[in-house]
N, C-alpha and C positions, 0 to 999 in steps of 0.2 A: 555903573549905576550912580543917582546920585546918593549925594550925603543926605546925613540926617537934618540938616541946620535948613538944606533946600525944601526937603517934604513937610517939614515944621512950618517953613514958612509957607508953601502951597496949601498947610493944613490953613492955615489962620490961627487968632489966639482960639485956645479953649477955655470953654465954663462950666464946663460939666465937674465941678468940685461938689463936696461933701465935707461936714463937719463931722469928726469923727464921734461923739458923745448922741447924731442922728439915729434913731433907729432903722431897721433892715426894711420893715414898709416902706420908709420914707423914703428909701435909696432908692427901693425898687421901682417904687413910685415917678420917681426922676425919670430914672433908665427908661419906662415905659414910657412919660411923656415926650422925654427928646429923644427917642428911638434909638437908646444907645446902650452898649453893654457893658461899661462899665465908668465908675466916679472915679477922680480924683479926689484923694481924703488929703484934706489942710485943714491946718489949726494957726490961727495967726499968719497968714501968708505959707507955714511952711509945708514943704509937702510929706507926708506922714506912709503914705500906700497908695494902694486903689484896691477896692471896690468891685469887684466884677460877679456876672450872672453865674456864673461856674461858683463863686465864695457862695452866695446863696444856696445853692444846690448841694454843695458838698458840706459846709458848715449851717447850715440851717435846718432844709428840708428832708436830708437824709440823717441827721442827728435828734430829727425830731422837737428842734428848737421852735419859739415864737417870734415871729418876722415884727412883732407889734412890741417884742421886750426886749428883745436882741439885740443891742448897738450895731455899728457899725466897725469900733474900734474891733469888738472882739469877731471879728468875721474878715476884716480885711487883709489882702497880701502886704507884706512889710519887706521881706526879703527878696527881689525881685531882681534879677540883673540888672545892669543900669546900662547905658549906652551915652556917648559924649555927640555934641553938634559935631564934629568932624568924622566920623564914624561912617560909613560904606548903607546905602542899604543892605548889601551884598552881606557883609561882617554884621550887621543883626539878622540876617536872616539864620548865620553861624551858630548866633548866641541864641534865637530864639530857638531853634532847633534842640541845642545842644540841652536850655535848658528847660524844654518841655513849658515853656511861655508862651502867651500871649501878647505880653506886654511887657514894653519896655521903657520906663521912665528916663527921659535923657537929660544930662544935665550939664552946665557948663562949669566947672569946678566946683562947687559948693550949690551952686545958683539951679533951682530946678526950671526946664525950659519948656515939657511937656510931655506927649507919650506919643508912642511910635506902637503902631499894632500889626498884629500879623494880618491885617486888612490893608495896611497901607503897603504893606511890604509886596503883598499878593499882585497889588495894583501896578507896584515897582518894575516888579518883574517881568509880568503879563505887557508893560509899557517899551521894557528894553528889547522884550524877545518880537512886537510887535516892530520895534524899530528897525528890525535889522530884518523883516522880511519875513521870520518863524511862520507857520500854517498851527492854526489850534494844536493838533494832537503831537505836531512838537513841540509845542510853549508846556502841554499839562506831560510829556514824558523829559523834557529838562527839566524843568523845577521837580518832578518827582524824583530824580536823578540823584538833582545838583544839593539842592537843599530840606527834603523830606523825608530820604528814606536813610 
């Protein structure tokens, strides 16, 4: 499979950031207009978390919070696994598994480079098993195999 440095760069850059001191309307608001589930939270270039529809649901609407007072800081993932540009898809799909993520921020030592999802990962997979030949119903019993169960 490929690396991570490749799919990043097949992603293109991303914009979907968030200022953390944003309120959760305004995040959601984003999400819905570019069709996507979750922000990257930066402050001065640096990257802080992310943001995702799941933060909302779990820290907002079932704690009975307001999406219109509610920051963003205090909603969003901060401890998240990380993944390096040299990394496998294969090896996050380990790490994604392993630790019940979504998402994975990758970074080049210090340097944040972007986010790797279990959307791209799916894509990964579905692409390597179509390469080699796979029929549908054994592309969806390997990966439930190999990396979901």
């Amino acid at each position: 499979m490929r690396s991570v440095k490749e799919i990043l760069q097949q992603k293109g850059p991303q914009f979907n950031f968030i200022a953390p001191g944003r309120t959760v309307i305004e995040a959601i608001n984003l999400m819905k207009t570019e069709n996507i589930s979750y922000l990257i939270v930066r402050e001065n270039g640096n990257y802080l978390g992310i943001v995702s529809e799941r933060d909302y649901t779990h820290k907002v609407i079932l704690l009975d919070k307001h999406s219109d007072t509610t920051l963003v800081k205090d909603i969003m993932s901060k401890d998240l696994p990380v993944t390096g540009l040299n990394d496998t898809a294969d090896q996050c799909m380990v790490l994604m598994n392993s630790s019940k993520s979504r998402y994975l921020p990758v970074f080049d030592g210090m340097e944040f480079q972007g986010v790797i999802t279990i959307h791209d990962l799916m894509r990964e997979a579905i692409a390597e098993h179509e390469k080699h030949g796979a029929a549908p119903q054994e592309h969806h019993e390997k990966l439930m195999r190999d990396y979901w169960i």
